[in-house]
Every structure is written in C-alpha cells, then in structure tokens.
Backbone as JSON Lines, residues from 0, in Angstrom:
{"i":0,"aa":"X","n":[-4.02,-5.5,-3.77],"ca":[-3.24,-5.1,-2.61],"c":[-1.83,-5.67,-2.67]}
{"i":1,"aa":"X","n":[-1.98,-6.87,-2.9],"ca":[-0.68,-7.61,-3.18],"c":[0.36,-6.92,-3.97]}
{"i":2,"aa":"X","n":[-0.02,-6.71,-5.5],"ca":[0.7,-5.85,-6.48],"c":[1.13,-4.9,-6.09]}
{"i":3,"aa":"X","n":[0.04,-4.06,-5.16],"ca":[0.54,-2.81,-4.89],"c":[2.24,-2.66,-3.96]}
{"i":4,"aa":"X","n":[2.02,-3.95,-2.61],"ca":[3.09,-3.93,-2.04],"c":[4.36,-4.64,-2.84]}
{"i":5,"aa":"X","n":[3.95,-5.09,-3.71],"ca":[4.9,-5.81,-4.7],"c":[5.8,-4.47,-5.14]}
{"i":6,"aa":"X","n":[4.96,-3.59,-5.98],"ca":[5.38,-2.24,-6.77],"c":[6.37,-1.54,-5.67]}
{"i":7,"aa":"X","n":[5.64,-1.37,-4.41],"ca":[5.91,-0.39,-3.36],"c":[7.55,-1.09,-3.23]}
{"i":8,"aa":"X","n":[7.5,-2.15,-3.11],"ca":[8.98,-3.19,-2.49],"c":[10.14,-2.54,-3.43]}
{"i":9,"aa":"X","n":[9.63,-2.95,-4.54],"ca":[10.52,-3.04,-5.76],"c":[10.68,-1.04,-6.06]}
{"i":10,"aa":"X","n":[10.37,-0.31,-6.11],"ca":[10.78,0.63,-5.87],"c":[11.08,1.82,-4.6]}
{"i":11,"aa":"X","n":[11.35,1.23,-3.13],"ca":[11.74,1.45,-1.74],"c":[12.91,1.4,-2.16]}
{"i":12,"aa":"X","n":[14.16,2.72,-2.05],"ca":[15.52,2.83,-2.09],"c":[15.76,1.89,-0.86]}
{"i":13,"aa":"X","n":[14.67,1.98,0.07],"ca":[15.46,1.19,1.22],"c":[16.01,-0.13,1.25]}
{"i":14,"aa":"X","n":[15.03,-0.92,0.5],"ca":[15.14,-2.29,0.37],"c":[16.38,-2.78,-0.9]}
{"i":15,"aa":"X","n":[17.1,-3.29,-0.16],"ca":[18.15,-4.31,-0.76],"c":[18.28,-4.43,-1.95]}
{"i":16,"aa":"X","n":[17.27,-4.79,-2.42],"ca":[16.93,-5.42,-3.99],"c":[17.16,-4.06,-4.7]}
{"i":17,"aa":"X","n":[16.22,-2.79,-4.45],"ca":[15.94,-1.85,-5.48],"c":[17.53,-1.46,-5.85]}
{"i":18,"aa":"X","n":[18.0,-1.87,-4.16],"ca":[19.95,-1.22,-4.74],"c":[20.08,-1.83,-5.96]}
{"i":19,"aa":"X","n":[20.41,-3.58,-5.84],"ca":[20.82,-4.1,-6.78],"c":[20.42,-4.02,-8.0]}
{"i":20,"aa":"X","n":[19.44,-3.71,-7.95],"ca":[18.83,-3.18,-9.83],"c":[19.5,-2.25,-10.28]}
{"i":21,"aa":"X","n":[19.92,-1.21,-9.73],"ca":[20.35,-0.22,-10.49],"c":[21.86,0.17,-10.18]}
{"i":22,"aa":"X","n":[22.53,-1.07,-9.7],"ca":[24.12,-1.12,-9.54],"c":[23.99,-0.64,-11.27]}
{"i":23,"aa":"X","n":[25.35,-0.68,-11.12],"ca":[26.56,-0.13,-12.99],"c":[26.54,-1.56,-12.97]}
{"i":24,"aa":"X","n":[26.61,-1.87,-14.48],"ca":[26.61,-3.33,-15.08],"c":[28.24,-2.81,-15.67]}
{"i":25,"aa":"X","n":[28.51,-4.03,-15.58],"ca":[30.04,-3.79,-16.46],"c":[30.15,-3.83,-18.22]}
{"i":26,"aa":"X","n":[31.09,-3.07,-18.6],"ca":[30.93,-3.04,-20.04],"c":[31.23,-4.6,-20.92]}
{"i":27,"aa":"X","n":[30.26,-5.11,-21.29],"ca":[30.68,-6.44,-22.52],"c":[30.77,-6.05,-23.69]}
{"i":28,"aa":"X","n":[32.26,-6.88,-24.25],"ca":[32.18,-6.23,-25.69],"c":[31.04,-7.59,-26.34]}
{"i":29,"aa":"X","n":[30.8,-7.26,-27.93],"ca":[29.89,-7.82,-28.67],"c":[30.87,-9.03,-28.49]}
{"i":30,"aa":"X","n":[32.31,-8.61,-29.02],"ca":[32.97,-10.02,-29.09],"c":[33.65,-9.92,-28.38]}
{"i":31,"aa":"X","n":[33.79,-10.82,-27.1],"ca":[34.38,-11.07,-26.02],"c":[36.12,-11.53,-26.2]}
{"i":32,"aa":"X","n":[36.7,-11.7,-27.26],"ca":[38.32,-11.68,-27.3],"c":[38.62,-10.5,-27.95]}
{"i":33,"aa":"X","n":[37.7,-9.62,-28.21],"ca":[38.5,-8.22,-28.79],"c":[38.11,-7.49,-27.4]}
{"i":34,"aa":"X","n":[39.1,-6.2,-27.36],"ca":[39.06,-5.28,-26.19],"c":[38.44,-4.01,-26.52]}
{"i":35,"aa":"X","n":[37.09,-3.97,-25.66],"ca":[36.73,-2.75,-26.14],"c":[36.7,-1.25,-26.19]}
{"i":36,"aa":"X","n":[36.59,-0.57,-27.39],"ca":[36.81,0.75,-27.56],"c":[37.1,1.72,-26.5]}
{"i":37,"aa":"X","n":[36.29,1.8,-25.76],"ca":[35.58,2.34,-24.52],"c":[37.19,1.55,-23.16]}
{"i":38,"aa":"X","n":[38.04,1.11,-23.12],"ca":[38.3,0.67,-22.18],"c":[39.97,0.78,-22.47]}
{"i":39,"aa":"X","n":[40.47,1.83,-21.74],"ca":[41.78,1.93,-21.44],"c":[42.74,1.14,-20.74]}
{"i":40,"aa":"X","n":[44.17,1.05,-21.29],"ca":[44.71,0.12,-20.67],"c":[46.01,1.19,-19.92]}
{"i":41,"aa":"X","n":[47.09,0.49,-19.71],"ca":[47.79,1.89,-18.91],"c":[48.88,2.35,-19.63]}
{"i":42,"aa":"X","n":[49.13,1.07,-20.7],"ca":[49.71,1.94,-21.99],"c":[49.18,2.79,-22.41]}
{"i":43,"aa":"X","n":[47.78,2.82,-22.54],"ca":[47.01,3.87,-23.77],"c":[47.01,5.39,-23.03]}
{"i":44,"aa":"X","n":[46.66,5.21,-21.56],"ca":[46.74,6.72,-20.86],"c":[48.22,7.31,-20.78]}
{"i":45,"aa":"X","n":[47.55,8.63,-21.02],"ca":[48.82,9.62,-21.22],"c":[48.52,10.46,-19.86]}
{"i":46,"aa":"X","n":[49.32,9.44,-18.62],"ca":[49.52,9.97,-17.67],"c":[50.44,11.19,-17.27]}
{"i":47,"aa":"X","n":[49.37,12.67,-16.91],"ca":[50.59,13.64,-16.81],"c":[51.61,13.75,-15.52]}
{"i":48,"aa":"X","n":[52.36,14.37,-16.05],"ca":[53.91,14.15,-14.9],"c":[53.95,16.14,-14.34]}
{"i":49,"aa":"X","n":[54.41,15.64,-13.09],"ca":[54.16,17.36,-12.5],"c":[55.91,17.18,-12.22]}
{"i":50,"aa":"X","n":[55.97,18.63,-12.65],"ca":[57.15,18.82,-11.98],"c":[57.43,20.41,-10.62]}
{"i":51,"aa":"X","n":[58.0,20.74,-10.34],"ca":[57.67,21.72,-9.14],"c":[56.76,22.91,-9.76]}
{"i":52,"aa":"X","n":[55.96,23.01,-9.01],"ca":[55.08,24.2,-9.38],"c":[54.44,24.09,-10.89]}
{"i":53,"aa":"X","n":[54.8,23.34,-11.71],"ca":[54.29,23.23,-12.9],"c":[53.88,21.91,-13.06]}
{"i":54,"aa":"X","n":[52.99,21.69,-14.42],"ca":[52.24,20.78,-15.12],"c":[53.05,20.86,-16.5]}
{"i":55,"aa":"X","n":[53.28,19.53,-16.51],"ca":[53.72,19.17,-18.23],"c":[52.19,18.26,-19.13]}
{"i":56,"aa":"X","n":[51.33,18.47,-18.34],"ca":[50.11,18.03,-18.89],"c":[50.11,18.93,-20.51]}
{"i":57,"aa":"X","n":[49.49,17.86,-21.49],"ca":[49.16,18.12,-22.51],"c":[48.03,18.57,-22.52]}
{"i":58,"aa":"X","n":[47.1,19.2,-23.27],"ca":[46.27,19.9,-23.93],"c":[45.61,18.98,-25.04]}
{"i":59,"aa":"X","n":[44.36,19.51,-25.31],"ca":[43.14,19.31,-24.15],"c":[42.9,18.57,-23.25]}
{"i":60,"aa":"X","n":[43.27,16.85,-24.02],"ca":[42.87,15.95,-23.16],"c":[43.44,15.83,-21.63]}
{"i":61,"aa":"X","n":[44.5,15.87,-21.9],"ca":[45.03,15.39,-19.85],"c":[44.16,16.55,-18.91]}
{"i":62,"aa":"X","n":[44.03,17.72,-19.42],"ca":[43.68,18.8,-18.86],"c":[42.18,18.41,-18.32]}
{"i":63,"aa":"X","n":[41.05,18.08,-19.98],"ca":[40.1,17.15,-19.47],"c":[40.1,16.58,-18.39]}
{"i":64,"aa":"X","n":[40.6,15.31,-19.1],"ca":[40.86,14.35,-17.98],"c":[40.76,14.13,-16.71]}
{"i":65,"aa":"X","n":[42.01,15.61,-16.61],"ca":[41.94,16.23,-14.94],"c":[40.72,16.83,-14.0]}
{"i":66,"aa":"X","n":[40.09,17.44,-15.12],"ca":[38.85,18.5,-14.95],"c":[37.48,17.48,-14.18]}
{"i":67,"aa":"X","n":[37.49,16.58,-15.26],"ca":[36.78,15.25,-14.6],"c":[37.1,14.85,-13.49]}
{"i":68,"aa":"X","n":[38.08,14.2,-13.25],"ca":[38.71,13.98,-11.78],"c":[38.52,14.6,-10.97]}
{"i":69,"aa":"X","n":[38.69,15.51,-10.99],"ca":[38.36,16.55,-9.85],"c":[37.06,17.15,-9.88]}
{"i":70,"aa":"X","n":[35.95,17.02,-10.67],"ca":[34.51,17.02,-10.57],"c":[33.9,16.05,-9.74]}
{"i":71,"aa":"X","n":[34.27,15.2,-10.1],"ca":[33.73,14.29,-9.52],"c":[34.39,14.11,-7.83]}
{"i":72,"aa":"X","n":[35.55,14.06,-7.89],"ca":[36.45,13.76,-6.26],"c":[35.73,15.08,-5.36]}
{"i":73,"aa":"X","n":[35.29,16.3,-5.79],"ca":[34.71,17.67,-5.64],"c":[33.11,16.76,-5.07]}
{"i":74,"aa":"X","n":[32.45,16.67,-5.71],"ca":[31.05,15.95,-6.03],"c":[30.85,14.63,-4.56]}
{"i":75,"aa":"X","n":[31.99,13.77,-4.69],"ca":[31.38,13.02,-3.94],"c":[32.26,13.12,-2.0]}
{"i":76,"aa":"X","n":[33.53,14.21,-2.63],"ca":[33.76,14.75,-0.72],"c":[32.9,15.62,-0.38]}
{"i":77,"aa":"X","n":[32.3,16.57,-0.83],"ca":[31.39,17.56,-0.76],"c":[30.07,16.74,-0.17]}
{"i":78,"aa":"X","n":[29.66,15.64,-1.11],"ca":[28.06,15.36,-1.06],"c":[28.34,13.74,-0.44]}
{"i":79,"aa":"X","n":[28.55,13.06,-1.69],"ca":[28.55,11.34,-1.37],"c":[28.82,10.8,-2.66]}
{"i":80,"aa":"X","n":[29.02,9.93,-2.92],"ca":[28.7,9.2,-4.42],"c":[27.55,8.67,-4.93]}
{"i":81,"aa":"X","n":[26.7,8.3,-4.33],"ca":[25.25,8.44,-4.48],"c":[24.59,10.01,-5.34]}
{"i":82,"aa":"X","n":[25.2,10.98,-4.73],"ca":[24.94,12.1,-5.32],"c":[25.52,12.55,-6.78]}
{"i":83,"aa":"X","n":[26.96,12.02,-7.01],"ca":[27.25,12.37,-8.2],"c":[26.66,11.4,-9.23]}
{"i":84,"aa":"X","n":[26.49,10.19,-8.48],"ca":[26.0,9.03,-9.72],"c":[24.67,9.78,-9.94]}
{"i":85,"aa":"X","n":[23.72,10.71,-9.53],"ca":[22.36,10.94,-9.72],"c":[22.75,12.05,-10.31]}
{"i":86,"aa":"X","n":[23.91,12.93,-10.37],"ca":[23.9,14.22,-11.06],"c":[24.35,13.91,-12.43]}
{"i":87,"aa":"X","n":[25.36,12.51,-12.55],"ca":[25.39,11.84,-14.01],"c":[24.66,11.59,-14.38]}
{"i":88,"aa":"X","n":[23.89,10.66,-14.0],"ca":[22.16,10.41,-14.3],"c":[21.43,11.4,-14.94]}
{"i":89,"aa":"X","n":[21.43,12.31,-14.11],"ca":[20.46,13.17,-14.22],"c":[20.91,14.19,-16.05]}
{"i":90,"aa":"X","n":[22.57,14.22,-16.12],"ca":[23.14,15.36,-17.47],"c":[22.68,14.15,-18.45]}
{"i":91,"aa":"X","n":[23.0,13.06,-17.98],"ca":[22.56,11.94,-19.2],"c":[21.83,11.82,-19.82]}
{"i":92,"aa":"X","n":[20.69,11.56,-19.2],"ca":[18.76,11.78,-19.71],"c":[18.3,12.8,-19.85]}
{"i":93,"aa":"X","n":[18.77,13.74,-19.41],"ca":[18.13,14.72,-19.6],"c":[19.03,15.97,-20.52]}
{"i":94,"aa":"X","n":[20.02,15.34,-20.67],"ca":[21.45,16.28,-21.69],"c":[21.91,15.69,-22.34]}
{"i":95,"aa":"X","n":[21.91,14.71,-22.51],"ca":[22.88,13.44,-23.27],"c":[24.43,14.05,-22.86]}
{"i":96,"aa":"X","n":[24.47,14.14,-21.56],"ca":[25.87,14.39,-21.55],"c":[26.32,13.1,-21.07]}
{"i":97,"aa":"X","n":[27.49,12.5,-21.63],"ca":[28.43,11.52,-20.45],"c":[29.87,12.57,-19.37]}
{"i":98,"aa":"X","n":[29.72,11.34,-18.72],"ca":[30.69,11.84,-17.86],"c":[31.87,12.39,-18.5]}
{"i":99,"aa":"X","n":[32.47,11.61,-19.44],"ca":[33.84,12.27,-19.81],"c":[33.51,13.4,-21.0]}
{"i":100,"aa":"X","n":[31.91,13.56,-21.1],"ca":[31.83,15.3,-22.14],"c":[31.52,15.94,-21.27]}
{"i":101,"aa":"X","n":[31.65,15.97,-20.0],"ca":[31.3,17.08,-19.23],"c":[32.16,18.37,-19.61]}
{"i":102,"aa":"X","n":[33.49,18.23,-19.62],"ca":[34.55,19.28,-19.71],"c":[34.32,19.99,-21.01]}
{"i":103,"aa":"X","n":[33.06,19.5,-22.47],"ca":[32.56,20.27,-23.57],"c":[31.29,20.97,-23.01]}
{"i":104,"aa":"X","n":[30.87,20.53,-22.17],"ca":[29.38,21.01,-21.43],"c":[29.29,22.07,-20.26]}
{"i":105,"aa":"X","n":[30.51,22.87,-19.92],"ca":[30.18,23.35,-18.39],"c":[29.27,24.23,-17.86]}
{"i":106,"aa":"X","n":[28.84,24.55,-18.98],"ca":[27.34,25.23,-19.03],"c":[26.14,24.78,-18.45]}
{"i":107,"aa":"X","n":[25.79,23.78,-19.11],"ca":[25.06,22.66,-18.83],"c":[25.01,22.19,-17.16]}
{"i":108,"aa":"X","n":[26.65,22.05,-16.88],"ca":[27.07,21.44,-15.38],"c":[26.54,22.93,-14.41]}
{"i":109,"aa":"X","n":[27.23,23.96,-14.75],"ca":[27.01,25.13,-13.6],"c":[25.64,25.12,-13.54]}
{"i":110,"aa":"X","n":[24.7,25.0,-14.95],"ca":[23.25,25.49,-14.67],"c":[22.46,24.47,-13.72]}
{"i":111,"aa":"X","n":[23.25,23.42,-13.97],"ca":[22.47,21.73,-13.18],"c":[22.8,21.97,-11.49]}
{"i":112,"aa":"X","n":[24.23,22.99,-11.17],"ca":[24.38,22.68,-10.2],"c":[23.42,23.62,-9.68]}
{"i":113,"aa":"X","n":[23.37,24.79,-10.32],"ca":[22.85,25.91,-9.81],"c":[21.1,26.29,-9.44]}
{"i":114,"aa":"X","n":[20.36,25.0,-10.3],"ca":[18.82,24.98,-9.94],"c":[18.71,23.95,-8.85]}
{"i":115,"aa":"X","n":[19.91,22.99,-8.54],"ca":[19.9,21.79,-7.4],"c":[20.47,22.87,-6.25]}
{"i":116,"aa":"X","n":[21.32,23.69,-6.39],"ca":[22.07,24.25,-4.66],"c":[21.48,25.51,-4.83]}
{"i":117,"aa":"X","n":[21.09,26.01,-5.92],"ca":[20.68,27.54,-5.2],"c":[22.01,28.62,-5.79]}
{"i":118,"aa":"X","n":[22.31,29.47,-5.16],"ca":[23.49,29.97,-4.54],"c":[24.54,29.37,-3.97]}
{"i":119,"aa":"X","n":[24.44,28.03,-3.82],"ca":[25.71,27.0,-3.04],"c":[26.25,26.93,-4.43]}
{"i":120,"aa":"X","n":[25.76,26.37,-5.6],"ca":[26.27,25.77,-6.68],"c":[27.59,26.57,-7.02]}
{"i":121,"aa":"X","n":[27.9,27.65,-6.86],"ca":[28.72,28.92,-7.08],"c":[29.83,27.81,-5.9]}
{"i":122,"aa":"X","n":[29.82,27.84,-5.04],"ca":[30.64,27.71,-3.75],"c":[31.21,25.84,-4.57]}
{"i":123,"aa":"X","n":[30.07,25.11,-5.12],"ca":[30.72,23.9,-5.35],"c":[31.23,24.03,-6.29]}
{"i":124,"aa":"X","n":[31.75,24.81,-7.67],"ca":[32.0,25.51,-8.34],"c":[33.47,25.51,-8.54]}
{"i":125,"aa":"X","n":[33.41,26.76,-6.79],"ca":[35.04,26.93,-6.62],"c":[35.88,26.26,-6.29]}
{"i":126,"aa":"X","n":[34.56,25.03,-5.5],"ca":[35.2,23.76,-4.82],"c":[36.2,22.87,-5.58]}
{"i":127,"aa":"X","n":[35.42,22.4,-7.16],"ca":[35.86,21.87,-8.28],"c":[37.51,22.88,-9.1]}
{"i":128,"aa":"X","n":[37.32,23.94,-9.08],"ca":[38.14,24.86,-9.68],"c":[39.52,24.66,-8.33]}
{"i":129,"aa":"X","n":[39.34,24.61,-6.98],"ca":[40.44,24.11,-6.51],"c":[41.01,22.99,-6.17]}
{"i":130,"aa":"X","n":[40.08,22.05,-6.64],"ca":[40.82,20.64,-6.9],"c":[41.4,20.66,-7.71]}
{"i":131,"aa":"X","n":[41.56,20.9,-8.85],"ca":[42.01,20.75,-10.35],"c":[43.2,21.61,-10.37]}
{"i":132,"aa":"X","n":[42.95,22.77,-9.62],"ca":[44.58,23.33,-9.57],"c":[45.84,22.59,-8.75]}
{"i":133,"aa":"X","n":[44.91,21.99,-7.57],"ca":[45.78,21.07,-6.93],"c":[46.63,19.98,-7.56]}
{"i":134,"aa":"X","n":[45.21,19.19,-8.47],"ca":[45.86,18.37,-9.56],"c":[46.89,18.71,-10.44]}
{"i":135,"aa":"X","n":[46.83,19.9,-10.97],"ca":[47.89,20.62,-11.76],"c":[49.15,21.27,-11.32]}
{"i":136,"aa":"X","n":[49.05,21.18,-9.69],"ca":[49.7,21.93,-8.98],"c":[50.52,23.48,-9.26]}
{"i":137,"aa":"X","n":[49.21,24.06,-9.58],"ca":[49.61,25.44,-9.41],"c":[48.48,26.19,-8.25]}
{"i":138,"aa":"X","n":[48.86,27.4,-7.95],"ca":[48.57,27.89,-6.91],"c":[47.15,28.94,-7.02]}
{"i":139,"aa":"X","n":[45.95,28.09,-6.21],"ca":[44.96,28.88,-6.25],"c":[45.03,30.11,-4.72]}
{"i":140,"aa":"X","n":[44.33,31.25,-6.2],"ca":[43.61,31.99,-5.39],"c":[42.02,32.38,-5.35]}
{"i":141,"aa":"X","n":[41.96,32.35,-4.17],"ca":[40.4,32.29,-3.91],"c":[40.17,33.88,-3.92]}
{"i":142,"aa":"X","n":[38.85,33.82,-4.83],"ca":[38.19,35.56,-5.09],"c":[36.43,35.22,-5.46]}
{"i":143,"aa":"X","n":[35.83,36.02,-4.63],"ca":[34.53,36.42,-4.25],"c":[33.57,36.4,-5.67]}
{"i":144,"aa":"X","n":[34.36,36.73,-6.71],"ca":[33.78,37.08,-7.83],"c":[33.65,35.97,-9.11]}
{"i":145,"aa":"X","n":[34.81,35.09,-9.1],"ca":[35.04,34.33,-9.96],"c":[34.55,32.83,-10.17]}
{"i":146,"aa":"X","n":[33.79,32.69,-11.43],"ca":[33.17,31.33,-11.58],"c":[33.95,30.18,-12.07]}
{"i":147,"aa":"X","n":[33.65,28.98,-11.93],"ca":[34.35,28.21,-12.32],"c":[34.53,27.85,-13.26]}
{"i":148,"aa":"X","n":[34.22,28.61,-14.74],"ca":[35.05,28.81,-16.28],"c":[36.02,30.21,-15.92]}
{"i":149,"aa":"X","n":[35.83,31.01,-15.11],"ca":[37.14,32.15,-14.95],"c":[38.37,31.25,-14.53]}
{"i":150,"aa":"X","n":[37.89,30.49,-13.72],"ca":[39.3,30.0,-12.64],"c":[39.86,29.33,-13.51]}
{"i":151,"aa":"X","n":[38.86,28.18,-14.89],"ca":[39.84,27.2,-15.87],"c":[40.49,27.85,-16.64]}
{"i":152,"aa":"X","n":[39.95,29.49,-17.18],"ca":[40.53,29.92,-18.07],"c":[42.06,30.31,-17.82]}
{"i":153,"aa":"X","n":[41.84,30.82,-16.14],"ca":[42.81,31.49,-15.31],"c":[43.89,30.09,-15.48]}
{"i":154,"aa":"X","n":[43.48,28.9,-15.23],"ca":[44.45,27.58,-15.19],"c":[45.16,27.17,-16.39]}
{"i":155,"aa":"X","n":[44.45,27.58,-17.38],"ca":[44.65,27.21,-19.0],"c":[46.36,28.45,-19.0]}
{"i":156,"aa":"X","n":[45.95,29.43,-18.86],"ca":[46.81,30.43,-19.18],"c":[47.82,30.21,-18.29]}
{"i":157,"aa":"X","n":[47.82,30.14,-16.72],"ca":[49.25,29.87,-16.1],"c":[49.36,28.64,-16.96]}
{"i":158,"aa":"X","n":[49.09,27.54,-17.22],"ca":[50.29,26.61,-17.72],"c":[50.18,26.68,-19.11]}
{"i":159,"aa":"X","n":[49.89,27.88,-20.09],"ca":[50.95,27.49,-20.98],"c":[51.82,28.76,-20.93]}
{"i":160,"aa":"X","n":[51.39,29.71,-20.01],"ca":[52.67,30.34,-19.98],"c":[53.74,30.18,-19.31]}
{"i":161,"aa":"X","n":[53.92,28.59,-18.09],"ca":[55.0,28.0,-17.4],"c":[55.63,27.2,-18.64]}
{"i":162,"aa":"X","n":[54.61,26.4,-19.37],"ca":[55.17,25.28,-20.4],"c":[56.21,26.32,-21.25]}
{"i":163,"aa":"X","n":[55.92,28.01,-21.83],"ca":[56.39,28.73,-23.12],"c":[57.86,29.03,-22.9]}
C-alpha cells in the first residue's frame, strides 16, 4: 500500500516534486573551461536587421531561426508553455526531431499538430505563418485555402524578390 502511494506521489503532475524532476537541466560541457558547441554567444548570432517593409535576413538560417521563434511564441500564446514543451517532447521521442530541426521537418510538425487539434491544427498553422511574417515584416494575407508551407513558400519569394 505504501509503495503504491509512494508511485502514485511521485508521478501526480500535481505534486511539487513530480514538477521538479522533469524541469530542463542545464547544458554541462565534458570540460567545464571550454564553451560548448551547442551554446551561442552574441557574437556568433547573425542577428537579422529589418528595414521598412523588408527583411535583410539571410537564407536559410536567420529565416530558420525566425520560423522557430515564431513556432514556438505561436505554441505557447495560443496554448501555454507547458504545451509546447510536451509537443517538443513529444517530435523528440517519437521523431527524433529537436527543436531547432523543426524548420527540416514541417511535415512531421503539421501532421503532429493535426492528430492533437483536429481541424484546429490548420488554424494554428496560420497562426505560426503570421507570426513569422510579422517577424520578417512583410505583409500577411489571410486566405481560407492556404497551409502553412504555402504561406513560407509565399514568404521565401517576397523576400528575395525585395532583397533582388
């Protein structure tokens, strides 16, 4: 009986403890005076610069970059952060996706959103597709039909035909 309420404790989201088990541990390198791989400094980011109506963002990565950002900022105003940390979770183990290969995976992401919302997944979709234009600051339009690889493709093409 004991064990059992022991087990029951230790896995209750409610209780205190189960939080703390499964906080994010921070990254240690093997050798603690080198800096590791995995960990940007603000020299190393190639922060993009907007200028009116356009993006001088580089290709692929800043674009990435962005795509992420706004998945996630999409993910947790929409839901919570509780929710996106379980939808990372969830591409991880069960996709080996990480967070920053999402933007090689969106396949993967629409189908994950789309067996969790139904028909919403479409709507969080467009949600993500107009953050990212915001980020880029060019001008969305919203249409009934279009998924959220139409709208990046649609984003890809206005800026490099502002950059040409």
């Amino acid at each position: 009986m004991i064990e059992t309420l022991l087990d029951r404790k230790a896995t209750d989201p409610t209780n205190p403890q189960w939080s703390e088990r499964f906080e994010a541990q921070p990254f240690q390198a093997e050798n603690p005076t080198s800096k590791p791989s995995n960990i940007r400094t603000k020299e190393d980011a190639a922060v993009p610069e907007f200028t009116e109506g356009r993006s001088t963002a580089k290709f692929p990565h800043d674009f990435n970059s962005l795509l992420v950002e706004s998945i996630n900022e999409t993910i947790i105003s929409l839901l919570s952060v509780q929710v996106a940390e379980a939808l990372y979770a969830h591409l991880h183990d069960h996709y080996s996706i990480t967070k920053d290969e999402i933007p090689y995976h969106l396949d993967t992401l629409l189908s994950t959103l789309q067996k969790i919302f139904g028909s919403g997944g479409r709507i969080v979709g467009k949600a993500m597709a107009k953050r990212l234009y915001s980020h880029l600051n060019l001008r969305f339009e919203d249409s009934t039909t279009k998924t959220l690889l139409e709208y990046l493709e649609e984003a890809k093409a206005m800026l490099q035909t502002s950059s040409a």
